[in-house]
C-alpha distance (Angstrom), angle and dihedral (degrees) to the residues before:
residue distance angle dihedral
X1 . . .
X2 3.76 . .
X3 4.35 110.9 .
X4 3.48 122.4 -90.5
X5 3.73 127.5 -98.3
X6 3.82 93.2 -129.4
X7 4.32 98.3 43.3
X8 3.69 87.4 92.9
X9 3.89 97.6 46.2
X10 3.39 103.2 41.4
X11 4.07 79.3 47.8
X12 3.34 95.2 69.1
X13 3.95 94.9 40.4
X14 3.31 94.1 59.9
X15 3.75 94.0 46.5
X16 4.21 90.9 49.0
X17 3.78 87.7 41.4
X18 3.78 88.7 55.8
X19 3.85 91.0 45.3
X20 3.88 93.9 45.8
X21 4.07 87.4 53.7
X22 3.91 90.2 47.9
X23 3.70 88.6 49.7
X24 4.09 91.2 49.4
X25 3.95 85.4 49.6
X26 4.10 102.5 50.2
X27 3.78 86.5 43.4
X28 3.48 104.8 49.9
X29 4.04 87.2 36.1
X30 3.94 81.8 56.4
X31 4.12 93.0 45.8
X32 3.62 90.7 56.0
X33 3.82 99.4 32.5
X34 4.33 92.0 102.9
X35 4.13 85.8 60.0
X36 3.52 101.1 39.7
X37 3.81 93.8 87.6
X38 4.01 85.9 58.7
X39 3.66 101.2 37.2
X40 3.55 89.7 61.2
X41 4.22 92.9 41.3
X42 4.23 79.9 55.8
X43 3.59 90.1 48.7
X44 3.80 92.3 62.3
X45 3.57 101.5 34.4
X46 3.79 86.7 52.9
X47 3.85 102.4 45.7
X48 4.23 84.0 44.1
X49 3.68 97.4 50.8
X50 4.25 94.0 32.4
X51 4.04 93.9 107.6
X52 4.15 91.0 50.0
X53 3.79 88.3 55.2
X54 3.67 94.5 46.2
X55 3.96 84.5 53.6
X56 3.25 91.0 54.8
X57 3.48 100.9 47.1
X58 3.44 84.4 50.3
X59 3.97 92.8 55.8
X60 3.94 93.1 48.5
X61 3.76 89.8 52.6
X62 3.41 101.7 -101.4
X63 3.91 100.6 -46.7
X64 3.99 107.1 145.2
X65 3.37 96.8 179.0
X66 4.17 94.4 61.8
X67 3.79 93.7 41.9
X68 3.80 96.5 49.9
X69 3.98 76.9 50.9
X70 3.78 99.1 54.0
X71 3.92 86.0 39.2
X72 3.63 91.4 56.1
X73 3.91 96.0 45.1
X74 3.87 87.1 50.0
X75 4.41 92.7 56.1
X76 3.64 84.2 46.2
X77 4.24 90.6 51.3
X78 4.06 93.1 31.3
X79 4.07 95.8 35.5
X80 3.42 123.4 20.7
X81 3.90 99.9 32.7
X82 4.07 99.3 52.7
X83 3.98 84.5 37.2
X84 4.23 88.4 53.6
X85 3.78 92.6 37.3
X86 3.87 85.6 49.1
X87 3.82 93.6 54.1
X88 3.86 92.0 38.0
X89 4.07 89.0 55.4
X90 3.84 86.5 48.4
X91 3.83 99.1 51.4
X92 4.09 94.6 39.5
X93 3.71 82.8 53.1
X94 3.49 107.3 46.2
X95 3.93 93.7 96.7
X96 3.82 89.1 55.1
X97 4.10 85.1 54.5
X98 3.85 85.9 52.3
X99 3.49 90.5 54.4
X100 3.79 95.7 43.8
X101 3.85 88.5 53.3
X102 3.83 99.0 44.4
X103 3.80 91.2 53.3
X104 3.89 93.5 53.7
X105 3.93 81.4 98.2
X106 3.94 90.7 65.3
X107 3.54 93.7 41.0
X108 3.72 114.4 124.0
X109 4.01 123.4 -168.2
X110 3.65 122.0 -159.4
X111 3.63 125.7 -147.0
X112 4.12 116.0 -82.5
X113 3.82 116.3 -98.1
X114 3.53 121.0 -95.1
X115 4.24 96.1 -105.1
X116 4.04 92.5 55.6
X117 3.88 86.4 75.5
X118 3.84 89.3 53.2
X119 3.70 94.3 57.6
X120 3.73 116.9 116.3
X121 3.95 117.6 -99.4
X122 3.41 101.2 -28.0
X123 4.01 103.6 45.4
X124 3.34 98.2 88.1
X125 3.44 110.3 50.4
X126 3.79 87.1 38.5
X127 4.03 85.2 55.9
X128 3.29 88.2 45.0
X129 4.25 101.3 54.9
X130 4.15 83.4 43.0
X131 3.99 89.1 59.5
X132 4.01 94.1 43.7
X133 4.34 88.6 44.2
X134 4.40 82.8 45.1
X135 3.51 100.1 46.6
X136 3.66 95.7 50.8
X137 3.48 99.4 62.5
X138 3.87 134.1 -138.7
X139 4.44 91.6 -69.1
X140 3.94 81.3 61.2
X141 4.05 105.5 35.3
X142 4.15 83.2 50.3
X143 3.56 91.8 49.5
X144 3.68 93.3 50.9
X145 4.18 105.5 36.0
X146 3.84 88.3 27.4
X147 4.00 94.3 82.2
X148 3.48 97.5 48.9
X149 3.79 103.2 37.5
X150 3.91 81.4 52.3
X151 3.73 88.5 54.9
X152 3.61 100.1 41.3
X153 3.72 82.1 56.4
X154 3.40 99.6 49.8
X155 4.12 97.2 53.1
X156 4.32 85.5 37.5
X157 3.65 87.2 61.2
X158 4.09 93.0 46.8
X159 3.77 87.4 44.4
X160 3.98 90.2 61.4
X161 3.35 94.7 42.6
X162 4.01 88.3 83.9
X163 3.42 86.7 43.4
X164 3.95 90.5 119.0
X165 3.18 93.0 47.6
X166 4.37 94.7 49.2
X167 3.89 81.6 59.1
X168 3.97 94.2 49.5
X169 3.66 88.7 56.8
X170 3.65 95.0 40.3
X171 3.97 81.1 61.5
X172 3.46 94.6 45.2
X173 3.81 89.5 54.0
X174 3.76 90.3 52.2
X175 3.86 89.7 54.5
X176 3.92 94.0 45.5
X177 4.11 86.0 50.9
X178 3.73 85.6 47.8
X179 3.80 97.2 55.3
X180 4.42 91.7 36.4
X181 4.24 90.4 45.5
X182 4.32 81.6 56.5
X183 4.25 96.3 45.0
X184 3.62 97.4 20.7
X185 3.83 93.1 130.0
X186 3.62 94.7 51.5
X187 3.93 95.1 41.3
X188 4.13 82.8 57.5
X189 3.90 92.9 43.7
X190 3.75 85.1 60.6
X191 3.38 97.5 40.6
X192 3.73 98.0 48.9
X193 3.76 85.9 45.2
X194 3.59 94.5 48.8
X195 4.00 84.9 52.5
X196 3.48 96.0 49.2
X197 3.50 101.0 50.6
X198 4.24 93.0 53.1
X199 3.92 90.5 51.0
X200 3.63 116.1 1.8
X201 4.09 125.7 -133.5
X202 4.09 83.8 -2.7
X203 3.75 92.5 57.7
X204 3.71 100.3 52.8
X205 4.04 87.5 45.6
X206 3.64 91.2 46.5
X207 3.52 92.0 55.1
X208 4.06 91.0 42.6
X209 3.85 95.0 47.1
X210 4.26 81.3 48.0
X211 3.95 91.8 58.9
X212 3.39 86.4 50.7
X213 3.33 106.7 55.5
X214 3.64 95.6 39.7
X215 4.05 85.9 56.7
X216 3.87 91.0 47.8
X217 4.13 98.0 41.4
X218 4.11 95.1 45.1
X219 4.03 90.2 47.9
X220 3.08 93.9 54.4
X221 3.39 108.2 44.2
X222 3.63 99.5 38.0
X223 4.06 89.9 45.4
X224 3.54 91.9 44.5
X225 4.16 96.5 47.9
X226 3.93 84.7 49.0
X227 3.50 93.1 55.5
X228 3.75 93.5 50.5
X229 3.67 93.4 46.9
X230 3.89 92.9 49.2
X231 4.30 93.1 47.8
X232 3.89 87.0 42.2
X233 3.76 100.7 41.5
X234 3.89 82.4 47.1
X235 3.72 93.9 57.7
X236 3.74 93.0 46.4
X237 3.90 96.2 48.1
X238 4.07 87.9 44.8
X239 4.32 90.7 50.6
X240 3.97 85.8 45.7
X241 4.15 87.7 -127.4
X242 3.33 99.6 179.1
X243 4.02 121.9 -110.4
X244 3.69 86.3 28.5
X245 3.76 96.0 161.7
X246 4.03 92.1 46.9
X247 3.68 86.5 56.3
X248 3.84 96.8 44.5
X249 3.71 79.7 63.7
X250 2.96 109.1 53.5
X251 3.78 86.8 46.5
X252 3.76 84.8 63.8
X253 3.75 93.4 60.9
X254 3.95 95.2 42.9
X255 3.72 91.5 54.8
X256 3.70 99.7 38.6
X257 4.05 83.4 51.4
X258 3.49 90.6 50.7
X259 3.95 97.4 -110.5
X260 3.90 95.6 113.1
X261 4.15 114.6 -145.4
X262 3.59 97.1 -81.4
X263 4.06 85.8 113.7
X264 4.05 83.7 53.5
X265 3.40 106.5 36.1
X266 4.00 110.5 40.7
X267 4.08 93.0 48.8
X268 3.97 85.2 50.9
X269 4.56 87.2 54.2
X270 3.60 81.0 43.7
X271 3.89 89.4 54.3
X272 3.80 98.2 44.2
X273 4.02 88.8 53.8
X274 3.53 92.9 44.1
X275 3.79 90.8 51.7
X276 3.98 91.4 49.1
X277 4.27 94.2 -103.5
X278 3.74 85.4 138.8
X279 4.18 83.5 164.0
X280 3.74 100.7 31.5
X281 3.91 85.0 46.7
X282 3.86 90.9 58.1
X283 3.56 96.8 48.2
X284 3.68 95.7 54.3
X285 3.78 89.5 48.7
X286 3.92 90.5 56.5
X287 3.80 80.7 48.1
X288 3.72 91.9 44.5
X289 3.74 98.0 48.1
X290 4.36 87.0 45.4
X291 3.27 85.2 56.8
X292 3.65 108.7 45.7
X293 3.99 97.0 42.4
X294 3.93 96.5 46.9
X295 3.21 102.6 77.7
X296 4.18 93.9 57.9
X297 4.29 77.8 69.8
X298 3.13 106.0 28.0
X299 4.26 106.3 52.3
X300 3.81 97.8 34.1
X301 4.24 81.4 53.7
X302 3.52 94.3 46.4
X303 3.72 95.2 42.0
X304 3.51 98.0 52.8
X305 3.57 91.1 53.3
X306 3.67 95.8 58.9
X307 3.81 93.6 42.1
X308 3.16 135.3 11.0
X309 3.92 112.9 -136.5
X310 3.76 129.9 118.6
X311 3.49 112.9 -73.5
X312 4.02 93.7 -132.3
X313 3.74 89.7 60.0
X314 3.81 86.4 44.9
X315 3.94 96.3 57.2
X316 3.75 98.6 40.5
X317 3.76 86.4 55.1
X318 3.68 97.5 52.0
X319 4.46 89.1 42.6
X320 3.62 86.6 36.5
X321 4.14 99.8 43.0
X322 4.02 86.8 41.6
X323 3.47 93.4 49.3
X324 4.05 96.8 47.6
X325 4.16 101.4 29.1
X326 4.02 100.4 14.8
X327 3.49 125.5 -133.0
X328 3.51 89.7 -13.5
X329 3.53 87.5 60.6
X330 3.38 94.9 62.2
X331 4.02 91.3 79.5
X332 3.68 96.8 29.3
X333 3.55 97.7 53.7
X334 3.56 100.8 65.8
X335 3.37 91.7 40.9
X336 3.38 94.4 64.9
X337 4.10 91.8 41.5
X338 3.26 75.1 56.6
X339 3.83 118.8 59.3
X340 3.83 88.8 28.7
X341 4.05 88.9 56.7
X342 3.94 86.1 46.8
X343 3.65 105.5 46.6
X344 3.93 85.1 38.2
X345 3.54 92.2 50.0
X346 3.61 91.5 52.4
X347 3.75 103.4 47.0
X348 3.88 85.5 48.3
X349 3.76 80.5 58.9
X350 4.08 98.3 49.3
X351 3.77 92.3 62.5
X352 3.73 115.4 103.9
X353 4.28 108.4 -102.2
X354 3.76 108.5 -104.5
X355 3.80 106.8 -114.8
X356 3.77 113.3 -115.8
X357 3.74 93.6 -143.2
X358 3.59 101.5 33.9
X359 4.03 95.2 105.0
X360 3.63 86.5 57.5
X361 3.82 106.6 43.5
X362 3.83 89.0 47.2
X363 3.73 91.9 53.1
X364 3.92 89.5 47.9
X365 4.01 80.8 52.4
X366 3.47 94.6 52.3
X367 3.65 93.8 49.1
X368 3.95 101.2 52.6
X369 4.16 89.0 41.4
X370 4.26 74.7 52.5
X371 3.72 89.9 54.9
Protein backbone atom coordinates (compact mmCIF):
# COMPACT_ATOMS: atom_id res chain seq x y z
CA UNK A 1 0.00 0.00 0.00
CA UNK A 2 1.87 3.06 -1.13
CA UNK A 3 1.95 6.08 2.01
CA UNK A 4 -0.50 8.52 2.32
CA UNK A 5 -0.34 12.05 1.12
CA UNK A 6 -1.42 13.47 4.50
CA UNK A 7 1.03 10.98 7.03
CA UNK A 8 3.59 13.64 6.90
CA UNK A 9 1.22 16.65 7.58
CA UNK A 10 -0.85 15.49 10.01
CA UNK A 11 2.77 14.39 11.51
CA UNK A 12 3.79 17.51 12.16
CA UNK A 13 0.28 18.74 13.51
CA UNK A 14 0.18 16.51 15.96
CA UNK A 15 3.70 17.17 17.05
CA UNK A 16 2.99 21.31 17.07
CA UNK A 17 -0.37 20.58 18.63
CA UNK A 18 1.41 18.72 21.40
CA UNK A 19 3.99 21.55 21.74
CA UNK A 20 1.30 24.36 21.67
CA UNK A 21 -0.55 22.40 24.72
CA UNK A 22 2.86 22.08 26.61
CA UNK A 23 3.39 25.70 26.06
CA UNK A 24 -0.36 26.55 27.46
CA UNK A 25 0.61 24.26 30.52
CA UNK A 26 4.24 25.78 31.66
CA UNK A 27 2.70 29.21 31.19
CA UNK A 28 -0.30 29.08 32.95
CA UNK A 29 1.63 26.78 35.66
CA UNK A 30 4.03 29.90 35.77
CA UNK A 31 0.90 32.58 35.98
CA UNK A 32 -0.38 30.91 38.93
CA UNK A 33 2.91 29.76 40.48
CA UNK A 34 2.80 32.93 43.43
CA UNK A 35 -0.77 31.26 44.66
CA UNK A 36 -0.02 27.83 44.41
CA UNK A 37 1.41 27.63 47.93
CA UNK A 38 -2.18 28.90 49.16
CA UNK A 39 -4.39 27.16 46.83
CA UNK A 40 -3.20 24.05 48.05
CA UNK A 41 -3.24 25.37 52.06
CA UNK A 42 -7.26 26.12 51.00
CA UNK A 43 -7.52 22.81 49.63
CA UNK A 44 -6.86 21.20 53.00
CA UNK A 45 -8.44 23.51 55.21
CA UNK A 46 -11.54 23.11 53.07
CA UNK A 47 -11.74 19.29 52.60
CA UNK A 48 -10.87 19.19 56.73
CA UNK A 49 -13.46 21.55 57.83
CA UNK A 50 -16.20 20.41 54.78
CA UNK A 51 -18.66 18.47 57.34
CA UNK A 52 -18.73 21.75 59.88
CA UNK A 53 -19.88 23.86 56.95
CA UNK A 54 -22.42 21.45 55.84
CA UNK A 55 -23.72 21.68 59.58
CA UNK A 56 -23.99 24.91 59.35
CA UNK A 57 -25.64 25.22 56.30
CA UNK A 58 -27.82 22.91 57.63
CA UNK A 59 -28.56 25.16 60.82
CA UNK A 60 -29.21 28.39 58.66
CA UNK A 61 -31.69 26.48 56.58
CA UNK A 62 -29.87 25.78 53.78
CA UNK A 63 -28.27 29.28 53.07
CA UNK A 64 -24.62 28.63 51.60
CA UNK A 65 -23.78 31.86 51.14
CA UNK A 66 -24.07 32.85 55.18
CA UNK A 67 -22.37 29.67 56.34
CA UNK A 68 -19.37 29.92 54.02
CA UNK A 69 -19.48 33.50 55.74
CA UNK A 70 -19.47 32.43 59.37
CA UNK A 71 -16.91 29.67 58.25
CA UNK A 72 -14.68 32.17 56.88
CA UNK A 73 -14.90 34.63 59.91
CA UNK A 74 -14.14 31.59 62.18
CA UNK A 75 -10.40 30.66 60.03
CA UNK A 76 -9.78 34.23 60.32
CA UNK A 77 -10.54 34.07 64.49
CA UNK A 78 -9.14 30.28 64.82
CA UNK A 79 -6.19 30.68 62.05
CA UNK A 80 -4.92 33.71 61.09
CA UNK A 81 -5.26 35.68 64.43
CA UNK A 82 -3.34 33.08 66.91
CA UNK A 83 -0.93 32.49 63.81
CA UNK A 84 -0.32 36.67 63.64
CA UNK A 85 -0.35 37.01 67.40
CA UNK A 86 2.17 34.08 67.38
CA UNK A 87 4.57 35.84 64.98
CA UNK A 88 3.93 39.26 66.63
CA UNK A 89 5.01 37.65 70.21
CA UNK A 90 8.09 36.25 68.39
CA UNK A 91 9.34 39.48 66.74
CA UNK A 92 8.52 41.84 69.97
CA UNK A 93 10.55 39.29 71.76
CA UNK A 94 13.42 38.72 69.84
CA UNK A 95 15.63 41.21 71.93
CA UNK A 96 14.70 39.29 75.09
CA UNK A 97 16.09 36.00 73.08
CA UNK A 98 19.29 38.07 72.48
CA UNK A 99 19.60 38.63 75.91
CA UNK A 100 18.82 35.07 76.96
CA UNK A 101 21.58 33.87 74.56
CA UNK A 102 24.30 36.43 75.44
CA UNK A 103 24.02 35.57 79.14
CA UNK A 104 24.57 31.76 78.54
CA UNK A 105 28.23 32.73 79.57
CA UNK A 106 27.02 33.65 83.20
CA UNK A 107 24.83 30.87 83.43
CA UNK A 108 25.45 28.66 86.36
CA UNK A 109 23.78 25.03 86.77
CA UNK A 110 23.50 23.40 90.02
CA UNK A 111 23.68 19.82 90.61
CA UNK A 112 20.20 17.71 89.99
CA UNK A 113 18.11 16.92 93.09
CA UNK A 114 18.44 13.83 94.77
CA UNK A 115 14.82 12.16 93.35
CA UNK A 116 15.85 12.75 89.49
CA UNK A 117 18.23 9.71 89.92
CA UNK A 118 15.27 7.64 91.21
CA UNK A 119 13.23 8.14 88.16
CA UNK A 120 12.42 5.10 86.15
CA UNK A 121 14.61 4.39 82.94
CA UNK A 122 15.56 7.55 82.08
CA UNK A 123 16.69 9.18 85.56
CA UNK A 124 19.88 8.22 85.53
CA UNK A 125 21.35 9.04 82.53
CA UNK A 126 19.35 12.26 82.65
CA UNK A 127 21.12 12.83 86.22
CA UNK A 128 23.96 11.93 84.84
CA UNK A 129 24.19 14.63 81.57
CA UNK A 130 22.91 17.40 84.38
CA UNK A 131 26.16 16.61 86.56
CA UNK A 132 28.63 16.62 83.40
CA UNK A 133 26.63 20.20 81.99
CA UNK A 134 27.02 21.42 86.20
CA UNK A 135 30.38 20.57 86.78
CA UNK A 136 31.70 22.33 83.84
CA UNK A 137 30.79 25.59 84.67
CA UNK A 138 29.33 28.57 82.68
CA UNK A 139 33.13 29.08 80.43
CA UNK A 140 32.24 25.42 79.28
CA UNK A 141 28.21 25.32 78.98
CA UNK A 142 28.79 28.76 76.73
CA UNK A 143 31.29 27.18 74.75
CA UNK A 144 29.17 24.27 74.01
CA UNK A 145 25.29 25.78 73.63
CA UNK A 146 26.83 29.13 72.54
CA UNK A 147 27.35 28.00 68.74
CA UNK A 148 24.15 26.73 68.20
CA UNK A 149 21.93 29.13 70.12
CA UNK A 150 23.91 31.75 67.98
CA UNK A 151 22.85 29.89 64.92
CA UNK A 152 19.42 29.16 65.77
CA UNK A 153 19.26 32.85 66.14
CA UNK A 154 20.67 33.77 63.19
CA UNK A 155 18.21 31.56 60.73
CA UNK A 156 15.07 32.60 63.50
CA UNK A 157 15.71 36.09 62.64
CA UNK A 158 15.76 35.32 58.63
CA UNK A 159 12.69 33.19 59.18
CA UNK A 160 10.69 36.37 60.48
CA UNK A 161 11.87 38.42 58.10
CA UNK A 162 8.98 37.06 55.67
CA UNK A 163 6.88 37.33 58.35
CA UNK A 164 4.65 39.94 56.37
CA UNK A 165 4.57 38.13 53.76
CA UNK A 166 3.43 34.49 55.88
CA UNK A 167 0.40 36.71 56.90
CA UNK A 168 -0.36 37.88 53.19
CA UNK A 169 -0.69 34.36 52.23
CA UNK A 170 -2.48 33.38 55.26
CA UNK A 171 -5.09 36.00 53.83
CA UNK A 172 -4.93 34.81 50.59
CA UNK A 173 -5.76 31.31 51.87
CA UNK A 174 -8.76 32.66 53.69
CA UNK A 175 -10.05 34.20 50.39
CA UNK A 176 -9.33 30.96 48.29
CA UNK A 177 -11.42 28.95 51.20
CA UNK A 178 -13.98 31.64 50.82
CA UNK A 179 -14.53 31.24 47.08
CA UNK A 180 -14.06 26.86 47.34
CA UNK A 181 -16.60 26.77 50.75
CA UNK A 182 -19.31 28.69 47.99
CA UNK A 183 -18.55 26.09 44.71
CA UNK A 184 -17.21 23.32 46.61
CA UNK A 185 -19.50 20.78 44.90
CA UNK A 186 -18.63 21.81 41.54
CA UNK A 187 -14.79 22.21 42.28
CA UNK A 188 -15.12 18.24 43.40
CA UNK A 189 -17.31 17.34 40.29
CA UNK A 190 -14.35 18.46 38.28
CA UNK A 191 -11.96 17.08 40.22
CA UNK A 192 -13.43 13.66 40.52
CA UNK A 193 -14.04 13.90 36.82
CA UNK A 194 -10.70 14.98 36.06
CA UNK A 195 -9.56 11.77 38.16
CA UNK A 196 -11.66 9.52 36.53
CA UNK A 197 -10.92 10.21 33.19
CA UNK A 198 -6.76 9.69 33.77
CA UNK A 199 -7.39 6.23 35.48
CA UNK A 200 -10.85 5.14 35.65
CA UNK A 201 -12.71 3.61 38.95
CA UNK A 202 -9.02 4.00 40.66
CA UNK A 203 -8.89 7.68 39.95
CA UNK A 204 -12.11 8.75 41.45
CA UNK A 205 -11.17 6.48 44.66
CA UNK A 206 -7.80 7.84 44.73
CA UNK A 207 -9.00 11.14 44.89
CA UNK A 208 -11.83 10.06 47.58
CA UNK A 209 -9.42 8.06 49.81
CA UNK A 210 -7.10 11.60 49.37
CA UNK A 211 -9.96 13.82 50.95
CA UNK A 212 -10.01 11.58 53.49
CA UNK A 213 -6.90 11.43 54.69
CA UNK A 214 -6.23 15.00 54.41
CA UNK A 215 -9.50 15.50 56.75
CA UNK A 216 -8.23 12.80 59.22
CA UNK A 217 -4.24 13.89 59.27
CA UNK A 218 -4.97 17.91 59.63
CA UNK A 219 -7.60 17.18 62.60
CA UNK A 220 -5.58 15.57 64.27
CA UNK A 221 -2.63 17.24 64.26
CA UNK A 222 -3.87 20.64 64.45
CA UNK A 223 -6.46 19.53 67.37
CA UNK A 224 -3.96 17.66 69.04
CA UNK A 225 -1.02 20.61 68.93
CA UNK A 226 -3.85 22.97 70.31
CA UNK A 227 -4.49 20.90 73.07
CA UNK A 228 -0.88 20.70 74.06
CA UNK A 229 -0.37 24.32 73.73
CA UNK A 230 -3.53 25.15 75.85
CA UNK A 231 -2.47 22.37 78.96
CA UNK A 232 1.18 23.67 78.58
CA UNK A 233 0.58 27.37 78.22
CA UNK A 234 -1.75 26.76 81.28
CA UNK A 235 0.97 25.38 83.40
CA UNK A 236 3.34 28.14 82.48
CA UNK A 237 0.84 31.07 83.11
CA UNK A 238 -0.23 29.22 86.57
CA UNK A 239 3.91 28.86 87.73
CA UNK A 240 4.25 32.65 86.61
CA UNK A 241 7.45 31.49 84.23
CA UNK A 242 8.23 34.43 82.87
CA UNK A 243 7.60 35.20 78.98
CA UNK A 244 4.82 32.78 79.20
CA UNK A 245 3.06 33.92 76.08
CA UNK A 246 6.49 33.94 73.97
CA UNK A 247 6.85 30.41 74.94
CA UNK A 248 3.22 29.38 74.26
CA UNK A 249 4.30 30.30 70.83
CA UNK A 250 6.77 28.80 70.16
CA UNK A 251 5.01 25.73 71.52
CA UNK A 252 2.61 26.27 68.68
CA UNK A 253 5.25 25.86 66.06
CA UNK A 254 6.98 22.76 67.79
CA UNK A 255 3.77 20.89 67.87
CA UNK A 256 2.38 21.90 64.60
CA UNK A 257 6.00 20.69 63.22
CA UNK A 258 5.67 17.65 64.91
CA UNK A 259 8.46 18.29 67.63
CA UNK A 260 6.01 18.44 70.66
CA UNK A 261 7.11 21.11 73.64
CA UNK A 262 9.49 18.98 75.29
CA UNK A 263 12.29 21.65 74.06
CA UNK A 264 9.87 24.34 75.89
CA UNK A 265 8.60 22.80 78.64
CA UNK A 266 11.42 20.61 80.44
CA UNK A 267 14.13 23.66 80.38
CA UNK A 268 11.22 25.83 82.00
CA UNK A 269 10.93 22.63 85.23
CA UNK A 270 14.51 22.92 85.04
CA UNK A 271 14.19 26.75 85.66
CA UNK A 272 11.62 26.64 88.47
CA UNK A 273 14.04 24.12 90.46
CA UNK A 274 16.92 26.02 89.74
CA UNK A 275 15.23 29.17 91.02
CA UNK A 276 14.11 27.31 94.36
CA UNK A 277 10.05 26.85 93.12
CA UNK A 278 10.29 23.44 94.61
CA UNK A 279 6.12 23.56 94.38
CA UNK A 280 5.65 25.69 91.35
CA UNK A 281 8.36 23.38 89.73
CA UNK A 282 6.19 20.26 90.38
CA UNK A 283 3.15 21.59 89.08
CA UNK A 284 4.53 22.51 85.80
CA UNK A 285 6.06 19.06 85.52
CA UNK A 286 2.54 17.42 86.00
CA UNK A 287 1.66 20.00 83.35
CA UNK A 288 4.70 19.18 81.37
CA UNK A 289 4.36 15.46 81.38
CA UNK A 290 0.15 16.07 80.41
CA UNK A 291 1.28 17.73 77.83
CA UNK A 292 3.95 15.80 76.27
CA UNK A 293 2.18 12.23 76.51
CA UNK A 294 -1.33 13.37 75.16
CA UNK A 295 -0.83 13.56 72.00
CA UNK A 296 0.35 9.56 71.66
CA UNK A 297 -3.84 9.20 72.51
CA UNK A 298 -5.17 11.81 71.39
CA UNK A 299 -3.90 12.17 67.34
CA UNK A 300 -3.77 8.46 66.51
CA UNK A 301 -7.75 8.64 67.95
CA UNK A 302 -8.57 11.52 66.10
CA UNK A 303 -6.85 10.43 62.99
CA UNK A 304 -8.38 7.29 62.67
CA UNK A 305 -11.62 8.77 62.87
CA UNK A 306 -11.21 10.96 59.96
CA UNK A 307 -9.51 8.27 57.87
CA UNK A 308 -9.06 5.15 58.15
CA UNK A 309 -5.42 4.05 57.22
CA UNK A 310 -2.79 2.37 59.32
CA UNK A 311 -1.35 4.52 61.67
CA UNK A 312 2.41 3.44 60.74
CA UNK A 313 1.85 4.61 57.23
CA UNK A 314 0.24 7.70 58.77
CA UNK A 315 3.36 8.79 60.92
CA UNK A 316 6.05 8.07 58.42
CA UNK A 317 4.15 10.31 56.08
CA UNK A 318 3.86 13.21 58.34
CA UNK A 319 8.10 12.60 59.54
CA UNK A 320 8.72 11.65 56.11
CA UNK A 321 6.52 14.58 54.17
CA UNK A 322 7.99 17.16 56.88
CA UNK A 323 11.26 16.10 56.41
CA UNK A 324 11.22 16.19 52.36
CA UNK A 325 8.44 19.20 51.63
CA UNK A 326 8.22 20.88 55.27
CA UNK A 327 5.27 21.70 56.95
CA UNK A 328 3.47 21.26 53.96
CA UNK A 329 4.58 17.91 53.97
CA UNK A 330 3.06 17.10 56.87
CA UNK A 331 -0.48 16.68 55.00
CA UNK A 332 0.87 15.66 51.73
CA UNK A 333 2.88 12.97 52.87
CA UNK A 334 0.38 10.72 54.03
CA UNK A 335 -1.61 11.40 51.39
CA UNK A 336 0.53 10.09 49.12
CA UNK A 337 1.38 6.91 51.56
CA UNK A 338 -1.86 6.83 51.18
CA UNK A 339 -3.29 6.48 47.64
CA UNK A 340 -0.12 4.59 46.64
CA UNK A 341 -0.87 1.93 49.60
CA UNK A 342 -4.56 1.88 48.25
CA UNK A 343 -4.27 1.54 44.63
CA UNK A 344 -1.28 -0.88 45.44
CA UNK A 345 -3.23 -2.73 47.76
CA UNK A 346 -5.85 -3.21 45.32
CA UNK A 347 -3.98 -4.30 42.25
CA UNK A 348 -2.16 -6.79 44.61
CA UNK A 349 -5.71 -7.92 45.13
CA UNK A 350 -6.81 -8.23 41.21
CA UNK A 351 -4.25 -10.92 40.55
CA UNK A 352 -5.60 -14.39 40.29
CA UNK A 353 -4.80 -16.43 43.97
CA UNK A 354 -1.94 -18.81 43.42
CA UNK A 355 -3.33 -22.32 43.87
CA UNK A 356 -1.83 -24.15 46.79
CA UNK A 357 -1.85 -27.44 45.03
CA UNK A 358 -1.21 -26.44 41.64
CA UNK A 359 2.62 -27.67 41.61
CA UNK A 360 1.34 -30.95 42.47
CA UNK A 361 -1.72 -31.55 40.27
CA UNK A 362 0.30 -30.36 37.25
CA UNK A 363 3.05 -32.79 37.97
CA UNK A 364 0.37 -35.62 38.39
CA UNK A 365 -0.72 -34.23 34.80
CA UNK A 366 2.45 -34.48 33.43
CA UNK A 367 2.94 -37.91 34.58
CA UNK A 368 -0.31 -39.67 33.19
CA UNK A 369 0.14 -37.52 29.65
CA UNK A 370 3.90 -39.41 30.29
CA UNK A 371 2.19 -42.71 30.50
Amino acid sequence: MPPSPYSSRDLTRATLSVGAIGLLVCSSAYVVRPFVSAFVWATMIVLSTWPLLLNLQGRFRGKRGLAACVMTLALLLVLIVPLAFAVGALVGNIDRIGTWVSSLDKLTIPPPPEWLAGVPMVGEKVAAGWRNLASQGPEGLSAQVLPYANGFIRWFVGQLGGAGSMILQFLLTVVICAILYMNGEPAGRGVRKFATRLAGANGDRAVLLAGSAIRGVATGIVVTAIVQVLIAGAGLVITSVPGALLLSAIILFLCLAQLGPTLVVVPAVVWQFYAGNKISGFVLLAFALVSMTIDNVLRPILIRRGADLPLVLIFTGVIGGMISMGIMGIFLGPVILAVTFDLLKEWIEMGDEPDGEAPYGVAGKATTAAG
